[in-house]
N, C-alpha and C positions, 0 to 999 in steps of 0.2 A: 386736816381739820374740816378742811370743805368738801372734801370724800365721805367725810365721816358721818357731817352734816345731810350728807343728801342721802346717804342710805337709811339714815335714823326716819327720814321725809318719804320714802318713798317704802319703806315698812309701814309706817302708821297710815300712809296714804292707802295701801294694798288691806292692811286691815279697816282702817276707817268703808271703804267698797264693798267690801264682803259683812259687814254687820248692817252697811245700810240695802244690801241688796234684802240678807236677811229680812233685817224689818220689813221691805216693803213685799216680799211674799206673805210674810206672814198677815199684813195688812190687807192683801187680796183676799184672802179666806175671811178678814173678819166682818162686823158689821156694827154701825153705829159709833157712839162713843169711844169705845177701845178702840175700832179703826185710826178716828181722828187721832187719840190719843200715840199709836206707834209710827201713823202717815209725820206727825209732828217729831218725832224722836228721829225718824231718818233723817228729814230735813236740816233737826239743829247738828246731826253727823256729816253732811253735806255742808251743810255753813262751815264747823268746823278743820274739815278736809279742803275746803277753799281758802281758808285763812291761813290754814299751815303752808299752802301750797304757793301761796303769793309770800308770804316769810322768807319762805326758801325761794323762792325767784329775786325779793331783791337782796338778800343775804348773796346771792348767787352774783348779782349784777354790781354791789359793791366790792367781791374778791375779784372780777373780771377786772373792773377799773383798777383796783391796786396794783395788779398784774400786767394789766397795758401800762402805768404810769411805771411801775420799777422797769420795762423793758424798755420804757422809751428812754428811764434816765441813765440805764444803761444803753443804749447804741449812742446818746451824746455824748458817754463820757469815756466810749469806746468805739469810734466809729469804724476803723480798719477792723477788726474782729469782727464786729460783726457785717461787714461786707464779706468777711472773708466764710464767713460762717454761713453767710445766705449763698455765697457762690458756693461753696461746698456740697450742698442741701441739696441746688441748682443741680450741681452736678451727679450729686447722685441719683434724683429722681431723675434725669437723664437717661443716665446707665440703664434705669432699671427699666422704665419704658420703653426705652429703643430696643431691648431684647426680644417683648414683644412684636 
């Protein structure tokens, strides 16, 4: 779901850039009025590209907290496991570096 979410965020973020790059070349060629009026249209695709992007940051930062809180409620209500699971880990990042 939070995979899903961030891909959905970071497609509309790569589009929302590329329309605003858009407009603002096309605002370099122009002059007066219609300037203002496209310089204005990127900025409100920049606000919006700021709004999605802070969405997705704490959308982001309340699944991390769910995820620290289920791991901590599991090593209390499991706590040999998961010593045994961190020594495991231990040992294998071990392994793998000492071969270098």
């Amino acid at each position: 779901m939070l995979e899903s979410n961030l891909k959905v965020v970071n497609n509309d973020m790569k589009t929302l850039v590329k329309d605003a790059q858009t407009l603002f070349q096309a605002a370099a060629a122009l002059t007066g009025e219609k300037a203002d009026e496209v310089r204005n249209r990127g900025m409100r695709m920049l606000d919006t590209a700021l709004a999605r992007a802070q969405d997705a940051q704490a959308s982001a930062i309340v699944a991390g907290k769910e995820m620290a809180a289920s791991a901590d409620g599991y090593v209390k209500e499991n706590p040999w496991r998961a010593i045994a699971a961190a020594a495991g880990v231990g040992l294998l990042l071990g392994v793998i570096l000492g071969r270098k």
